[in-house]
C-alpha positions as a printed NumPy array, in Angstrom:
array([[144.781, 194.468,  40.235],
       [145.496, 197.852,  38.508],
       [145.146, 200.263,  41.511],
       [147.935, 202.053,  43.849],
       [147.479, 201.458,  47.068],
       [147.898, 205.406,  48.482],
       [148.93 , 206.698,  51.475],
       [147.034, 209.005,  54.179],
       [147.216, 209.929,  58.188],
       [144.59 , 210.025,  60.515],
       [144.776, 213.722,  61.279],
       [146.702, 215.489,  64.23 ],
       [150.521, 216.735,  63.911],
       [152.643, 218.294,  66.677],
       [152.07 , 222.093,  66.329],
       [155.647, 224.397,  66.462],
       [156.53 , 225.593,  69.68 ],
       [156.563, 228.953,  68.683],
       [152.49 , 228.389,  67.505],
       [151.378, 226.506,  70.626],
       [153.013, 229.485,  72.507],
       [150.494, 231.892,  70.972],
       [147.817, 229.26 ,  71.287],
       [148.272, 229.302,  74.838],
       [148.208, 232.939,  75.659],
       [144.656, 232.576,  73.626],
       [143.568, 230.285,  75.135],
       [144.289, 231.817,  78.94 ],
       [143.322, 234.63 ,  78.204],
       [146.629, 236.199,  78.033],
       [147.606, 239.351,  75.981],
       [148.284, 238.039,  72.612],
       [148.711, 239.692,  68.913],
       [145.531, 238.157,  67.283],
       [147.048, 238.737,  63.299],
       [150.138, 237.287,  63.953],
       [148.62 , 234.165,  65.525],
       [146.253, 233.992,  62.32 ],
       [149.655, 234.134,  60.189],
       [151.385, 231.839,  62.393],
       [148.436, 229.174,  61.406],
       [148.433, 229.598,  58.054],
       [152.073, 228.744,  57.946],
       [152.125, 226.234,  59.722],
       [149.491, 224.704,  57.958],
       [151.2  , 225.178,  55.062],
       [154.739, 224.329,  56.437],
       [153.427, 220.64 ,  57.738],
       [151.268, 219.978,  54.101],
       [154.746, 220.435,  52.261],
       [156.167, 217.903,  54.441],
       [154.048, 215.425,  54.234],
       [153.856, 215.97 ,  50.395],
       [157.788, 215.252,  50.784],
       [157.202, 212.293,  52.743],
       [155.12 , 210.844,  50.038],
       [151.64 , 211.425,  51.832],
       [148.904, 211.074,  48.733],
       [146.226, 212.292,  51.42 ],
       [147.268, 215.314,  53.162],
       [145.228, 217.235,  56.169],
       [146.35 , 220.714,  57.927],
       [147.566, 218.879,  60.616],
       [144.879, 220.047,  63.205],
       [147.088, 223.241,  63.629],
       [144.825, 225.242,  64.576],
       [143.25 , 222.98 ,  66.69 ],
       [143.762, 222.903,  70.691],
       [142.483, 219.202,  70.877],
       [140.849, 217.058,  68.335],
       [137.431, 216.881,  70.445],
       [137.879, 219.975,  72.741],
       [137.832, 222.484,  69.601],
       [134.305, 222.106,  69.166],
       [134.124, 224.436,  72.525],
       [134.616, 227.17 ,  70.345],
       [131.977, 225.901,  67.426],
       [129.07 , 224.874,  69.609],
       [126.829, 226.988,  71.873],
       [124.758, 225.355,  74.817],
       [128.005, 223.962,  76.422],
       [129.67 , 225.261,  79.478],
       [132.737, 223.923,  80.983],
       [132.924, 221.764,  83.899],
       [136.243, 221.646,  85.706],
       [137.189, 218.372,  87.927],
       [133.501, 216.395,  86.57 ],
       [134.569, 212.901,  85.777],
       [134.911, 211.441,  82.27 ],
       [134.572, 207.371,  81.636],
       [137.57 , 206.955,  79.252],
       [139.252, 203.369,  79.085],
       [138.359, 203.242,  82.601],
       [138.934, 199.483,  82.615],
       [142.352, 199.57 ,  81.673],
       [142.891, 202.397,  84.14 ],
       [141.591, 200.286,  86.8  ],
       [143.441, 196.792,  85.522],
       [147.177, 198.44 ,  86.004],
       [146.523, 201.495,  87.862],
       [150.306, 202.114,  88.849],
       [150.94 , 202.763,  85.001],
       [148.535, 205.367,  84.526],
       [149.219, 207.167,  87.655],
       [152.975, 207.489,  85.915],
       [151.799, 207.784,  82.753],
       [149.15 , 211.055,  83.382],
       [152.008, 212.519,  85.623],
       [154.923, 212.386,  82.76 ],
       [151.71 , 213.781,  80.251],
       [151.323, 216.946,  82.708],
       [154.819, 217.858,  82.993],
       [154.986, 220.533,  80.265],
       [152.271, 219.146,  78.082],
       [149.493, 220.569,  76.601],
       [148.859, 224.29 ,  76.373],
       [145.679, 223.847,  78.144],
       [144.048, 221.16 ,  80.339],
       [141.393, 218.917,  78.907],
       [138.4  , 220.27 ,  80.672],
       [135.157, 218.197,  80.35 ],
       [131.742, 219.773,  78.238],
       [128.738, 219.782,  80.215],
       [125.371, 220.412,  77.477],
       [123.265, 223.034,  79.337],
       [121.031, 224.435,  77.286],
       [120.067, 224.487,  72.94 ],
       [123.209, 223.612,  70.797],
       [123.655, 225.16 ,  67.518],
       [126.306, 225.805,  65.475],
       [128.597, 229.168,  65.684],
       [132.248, 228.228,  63.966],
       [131.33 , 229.416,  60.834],
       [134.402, 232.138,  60.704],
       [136.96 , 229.426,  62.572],
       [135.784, 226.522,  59.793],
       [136.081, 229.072,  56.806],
       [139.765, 230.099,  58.405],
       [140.609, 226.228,  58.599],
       [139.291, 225.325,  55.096],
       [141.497, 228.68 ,  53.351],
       [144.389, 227.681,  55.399],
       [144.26 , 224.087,  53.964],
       [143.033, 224.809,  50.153],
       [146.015, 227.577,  49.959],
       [148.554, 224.849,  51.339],
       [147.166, 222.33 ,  48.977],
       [147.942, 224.722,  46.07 ],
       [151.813, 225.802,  46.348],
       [152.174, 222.484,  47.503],
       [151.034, 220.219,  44.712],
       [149.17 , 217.978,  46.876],
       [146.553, 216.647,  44.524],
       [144.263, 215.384,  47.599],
       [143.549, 216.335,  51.207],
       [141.064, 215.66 ,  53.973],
       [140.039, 217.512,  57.257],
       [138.969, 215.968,  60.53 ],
       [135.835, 216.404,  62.471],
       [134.296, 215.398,  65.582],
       [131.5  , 212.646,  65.707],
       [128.554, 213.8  ,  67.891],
       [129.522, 211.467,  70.184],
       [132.526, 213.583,  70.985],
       [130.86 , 216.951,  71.815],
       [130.556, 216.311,  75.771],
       [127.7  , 215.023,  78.043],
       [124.192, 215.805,  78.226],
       [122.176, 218.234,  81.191],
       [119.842, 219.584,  78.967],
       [117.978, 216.845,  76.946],
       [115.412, 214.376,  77.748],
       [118.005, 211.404,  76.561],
       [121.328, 210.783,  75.086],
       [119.641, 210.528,  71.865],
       [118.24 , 213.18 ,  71.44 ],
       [121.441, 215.048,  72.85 ],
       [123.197, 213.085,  69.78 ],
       [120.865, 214.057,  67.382],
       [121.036, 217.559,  68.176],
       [124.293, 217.757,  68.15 ],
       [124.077, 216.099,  64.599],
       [122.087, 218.853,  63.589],
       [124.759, 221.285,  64.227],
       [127.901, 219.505,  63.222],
       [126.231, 219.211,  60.125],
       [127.252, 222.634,  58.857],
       [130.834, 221.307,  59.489],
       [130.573, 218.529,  57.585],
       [128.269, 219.876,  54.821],
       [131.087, 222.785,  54.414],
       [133.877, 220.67 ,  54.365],
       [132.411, 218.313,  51.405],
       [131.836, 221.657,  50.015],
       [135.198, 223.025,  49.542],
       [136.25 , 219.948,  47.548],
       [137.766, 217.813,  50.506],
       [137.154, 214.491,  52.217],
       [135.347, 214.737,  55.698],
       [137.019, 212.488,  57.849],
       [134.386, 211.813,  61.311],
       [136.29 , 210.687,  64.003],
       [134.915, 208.391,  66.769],
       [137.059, 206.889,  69.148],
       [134.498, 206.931,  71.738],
       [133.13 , 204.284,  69.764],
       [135.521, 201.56 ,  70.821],
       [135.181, 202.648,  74.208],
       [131.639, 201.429,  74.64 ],
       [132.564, 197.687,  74.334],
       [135.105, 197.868,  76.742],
       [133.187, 199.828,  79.332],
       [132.716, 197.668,  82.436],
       [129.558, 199.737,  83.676],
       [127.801, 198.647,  80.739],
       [126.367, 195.071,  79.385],
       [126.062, 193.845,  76.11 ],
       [122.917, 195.048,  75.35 ],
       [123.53 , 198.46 ,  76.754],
       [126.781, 198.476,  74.785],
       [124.984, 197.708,  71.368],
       [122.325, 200.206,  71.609],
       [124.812, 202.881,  72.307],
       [126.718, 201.765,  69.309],
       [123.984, 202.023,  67.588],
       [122.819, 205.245,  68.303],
       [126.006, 206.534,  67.252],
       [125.988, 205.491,  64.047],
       [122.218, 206.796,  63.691],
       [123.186, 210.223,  64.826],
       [126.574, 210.381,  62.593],
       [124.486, 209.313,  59.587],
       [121.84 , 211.404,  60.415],
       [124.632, 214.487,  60.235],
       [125.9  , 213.173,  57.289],
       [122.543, 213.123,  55.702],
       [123.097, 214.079,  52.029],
       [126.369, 213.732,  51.428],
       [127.946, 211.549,  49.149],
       [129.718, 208.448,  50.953],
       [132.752, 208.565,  48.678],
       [133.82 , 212.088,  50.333],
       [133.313, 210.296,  53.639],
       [136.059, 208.393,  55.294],
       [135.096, 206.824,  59.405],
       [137.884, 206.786,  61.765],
       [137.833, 205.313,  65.456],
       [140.619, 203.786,  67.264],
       [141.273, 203.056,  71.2  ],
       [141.951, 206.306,  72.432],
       [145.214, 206.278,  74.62 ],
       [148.288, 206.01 ,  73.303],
       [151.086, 204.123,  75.183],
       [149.351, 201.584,  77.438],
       [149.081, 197.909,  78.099],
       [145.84 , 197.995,  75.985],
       [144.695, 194.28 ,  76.827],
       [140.816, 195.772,  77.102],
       [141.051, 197.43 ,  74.115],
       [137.586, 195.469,  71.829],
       [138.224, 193.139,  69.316],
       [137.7  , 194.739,  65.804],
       [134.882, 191.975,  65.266],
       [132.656, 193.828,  67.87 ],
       [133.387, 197.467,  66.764],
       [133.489, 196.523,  62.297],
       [130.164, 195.428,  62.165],
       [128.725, 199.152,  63.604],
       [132.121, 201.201,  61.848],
       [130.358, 199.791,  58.571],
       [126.933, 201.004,  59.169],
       [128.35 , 204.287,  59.028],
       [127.597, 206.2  ,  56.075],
       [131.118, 206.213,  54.801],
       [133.555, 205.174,  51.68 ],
       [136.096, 204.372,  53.919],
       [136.798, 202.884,  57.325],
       [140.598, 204.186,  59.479],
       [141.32 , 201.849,  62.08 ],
       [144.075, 200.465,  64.09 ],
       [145.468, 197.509,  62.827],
       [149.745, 198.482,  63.48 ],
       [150.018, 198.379,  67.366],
       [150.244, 194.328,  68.584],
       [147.24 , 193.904,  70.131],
       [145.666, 194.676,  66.796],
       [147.915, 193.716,  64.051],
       [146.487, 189.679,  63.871],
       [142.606, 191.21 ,  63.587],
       [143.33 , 191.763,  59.411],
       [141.938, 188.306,  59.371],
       [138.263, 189.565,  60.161],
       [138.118, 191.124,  56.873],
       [138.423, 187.486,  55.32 ],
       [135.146, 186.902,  56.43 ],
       [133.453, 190.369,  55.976],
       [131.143, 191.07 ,  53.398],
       [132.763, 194.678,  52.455],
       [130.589, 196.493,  50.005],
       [132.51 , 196.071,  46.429],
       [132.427, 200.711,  46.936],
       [133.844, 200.474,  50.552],
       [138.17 , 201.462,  51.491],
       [139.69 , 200.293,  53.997],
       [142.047, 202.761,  55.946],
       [144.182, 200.333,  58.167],
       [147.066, 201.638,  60.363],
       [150.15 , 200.291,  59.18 ],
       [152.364, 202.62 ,  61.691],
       [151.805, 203.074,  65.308],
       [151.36 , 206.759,  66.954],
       [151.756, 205.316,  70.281],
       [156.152, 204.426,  69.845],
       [158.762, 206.043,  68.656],
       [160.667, 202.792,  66.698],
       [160.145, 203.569,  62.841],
       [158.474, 200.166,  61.001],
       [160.552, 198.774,  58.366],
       [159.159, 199.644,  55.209],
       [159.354, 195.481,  54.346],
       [157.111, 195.312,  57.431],
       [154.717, 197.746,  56.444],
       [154.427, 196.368,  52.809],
       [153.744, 193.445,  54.45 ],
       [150.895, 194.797,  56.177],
       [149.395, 196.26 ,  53.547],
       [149.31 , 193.281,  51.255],
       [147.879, 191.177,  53.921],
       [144.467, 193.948,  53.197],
       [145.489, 194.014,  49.554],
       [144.828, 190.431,  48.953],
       [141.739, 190.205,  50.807],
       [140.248, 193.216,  48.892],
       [142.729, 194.312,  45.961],
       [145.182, 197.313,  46.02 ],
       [142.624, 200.229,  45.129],
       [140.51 , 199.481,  48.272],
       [143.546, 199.797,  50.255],
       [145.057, 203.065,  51.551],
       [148.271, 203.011,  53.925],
       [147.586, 204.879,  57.215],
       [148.675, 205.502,  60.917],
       [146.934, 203.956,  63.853],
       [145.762, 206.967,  64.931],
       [146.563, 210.755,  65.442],
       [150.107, 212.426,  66.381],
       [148.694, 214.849,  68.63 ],
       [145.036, 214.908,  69.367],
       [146.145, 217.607,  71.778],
       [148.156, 220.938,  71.317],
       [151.222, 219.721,  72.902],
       [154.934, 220.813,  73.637],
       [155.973, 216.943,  74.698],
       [154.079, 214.824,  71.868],
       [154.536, 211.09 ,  72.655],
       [156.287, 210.244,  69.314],
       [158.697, 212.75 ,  68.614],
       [158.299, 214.978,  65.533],
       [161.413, 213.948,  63.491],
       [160.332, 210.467,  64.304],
       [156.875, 210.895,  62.751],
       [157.834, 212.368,  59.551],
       [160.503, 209.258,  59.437],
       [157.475, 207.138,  60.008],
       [155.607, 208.668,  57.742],
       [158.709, 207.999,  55.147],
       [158.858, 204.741,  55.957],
       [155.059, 204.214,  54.97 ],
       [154.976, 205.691,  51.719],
       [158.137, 203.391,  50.701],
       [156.669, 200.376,  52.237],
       [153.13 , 201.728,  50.003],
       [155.643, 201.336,  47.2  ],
       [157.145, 197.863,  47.723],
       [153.375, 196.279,  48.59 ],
       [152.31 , 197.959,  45.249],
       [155.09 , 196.179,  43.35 ],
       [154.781, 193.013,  45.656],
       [150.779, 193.176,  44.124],
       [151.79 , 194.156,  40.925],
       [149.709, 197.539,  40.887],
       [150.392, 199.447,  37.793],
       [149.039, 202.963,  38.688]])
């Protein structure tokens, strides 16, 4: 085994306060100087690539700091959506319902002084196209000029999966809502690729099918299904190895004991179109599932992107523990198809109060590049 075994994030970092204070007088319509919010981005941008460079980070993004929410962004890059105040959204609604005096606490301490704008559900209402050309071109300058006083010799950028975009009103099926949406997000991805960075597609919703109770098996499979036809049908053209798959189970702190098994979510993750696959693997309902990929057939071109930190604590792993999970993977398919990640994002939404504190993340994020290091000597990597 020659190859280093590099290290990556899954996307979202808290945002300064100063930023998300300007991000929500944008966003509410509030008085607001529009140039010094556009400088305020690109420095933050650049500000949060130099420290993950410092933290050892091989894989860098921007940090979603432009970003009001990692799904709720595309408001502003898709037409034929409208919002849709108080309309119900089926999100982990079986763990919800299983300890339902935990979430009632739980959403209350997340409203007090949280995000800088509510999460307010997508309704599709008429033809969706594509219209964040001038936002995506913003994000992708921001990054690129960050990348280059920085050193960092890699970096990816997160976008949605259709799946992600909101619910359908205006199409004949689901599918066909997908696929549209496909079309469109397309131009994301396509750009993206473009500009010399990895396209990271997120889909947590994906998990969230098999542990919906209002569905059955079969209903739960076709959905699956469908989207991983629609994400490879937007990613139609583009080269797999600039393509890297993440899903994960949505909420952070929680009991999680509905959460899938990664057997029934790996086998549609790897029909996605995709050189690499992020997933949770850290937090300890997961951490025991490395032993499915023992049995998988992964494609000899295929990474895998496991979570070897949690984003859902604030207790930093011991870098002995985290080179420990990583050589569990590194064993089962060598050191170079192996990259060190989080379980999931930091702050999928703009947020004054992110769950894991920011000094706390960056020490995590520390504490995963040396722990990259000690698997890489444990496996006797040599790059």
């Amino acid at each position: 085994m020659t190859g280093r075994i590099r290290t990556t994030h899954v996307g979202s970092l808290p945002r300064p306060h100063d930023l998300l204070d300007l991000m929500k007088a944008r966003l509410s319509g509030q008085p607001y100087d529009r140039e010094g919010y556009e400088r305020r981005v690109r420095s933050a941008v650049a500000d949060c690539v130099r420290r993950q460079v410092e933290c050892g980070i091989d894989i860098v993004a921007d940090g979603e700091q432009s970003k009001p929410g990692f799904f709720t962004y595309v408001k502003e890059r898709l037409s034929g959506f409208e919002p849709r105040p108080g309309k119900k959204v089926a999100f982990f609604d079986a763990e919800r319902a299983a300890f339902p005096e935990y979430y009632k606490e739980y959403f209350a301490r997340a409203m007090v002084g949280g995000a800088v704008a509510p999460v307010v559900p997508m309704v599709c209402t008429g033809p969706v196209s594509y219209r964040g050309e001038e936002a995506l071109r913003r994000d992708i300058d921001n990054l690129k000029a960050a990348l280059a006083t920085t050193g960092a010799r890699a970096a990816f950028m997160p976008s949605v999966a259709p799946s992600g975009a909101g619910t359908n009103e205006h199409y004949q099926s689901d599918e066909e809502f997908f696929f549209a949406v496909a079309d469109a997000m397309r131009k994301e991805y396509q750009a993206i690729v473009d500009a010399g960075l990895y396209l990271q597609v997120d889909d947590p919703f994906m998990t969230d099918l098999f542990s919906d109770p209002a569905l059955d098996e079969r209903q739960r499979r076709r959905l699956a299904e469908i989207h991983v036809e629609a994400i490879n049908h937007a990613l139609r053209g583009i080269p797999a190895e600039k393509v890297r798959f993440h899903t994960c189970y949505g909420i952070n702190e929680g009991p999680r004991v509905h959460d899938p098994a990664l057997g029934e979510v790996a086998p549609f993750m790897l029909k996605v179109n995709a050189g690499a696959y992020s997933f949770e693997a850290a937090n300890a309902r997961h951490e025991h599932e490395y032993h499915y990929w023992e049995g998988a057939k992964l494609p000899d071109d295929k990474v895998l992107v496991p979570g070897v930190i949690t984003h859902a604590g604030n207790i930093v792993e011991h870098p002995e523990l985290i080179a420990e999970r990583l050589a569990r993977f590194a064993r089962i398919v060598g050191t170079e198809r192996v990259i060190a990640s989080a379980d999931c994002g930091f702050s999928s939404q703009a947020t004054y109060k992110p769950e894991v504190h920011p000094t706390v993340m960056w020490a995590k994020f520390k504490a995963m590049a040396e722990g990259a290091g000690l698997a890489n000597k444990l496996m006797g990597s040599t790059s």
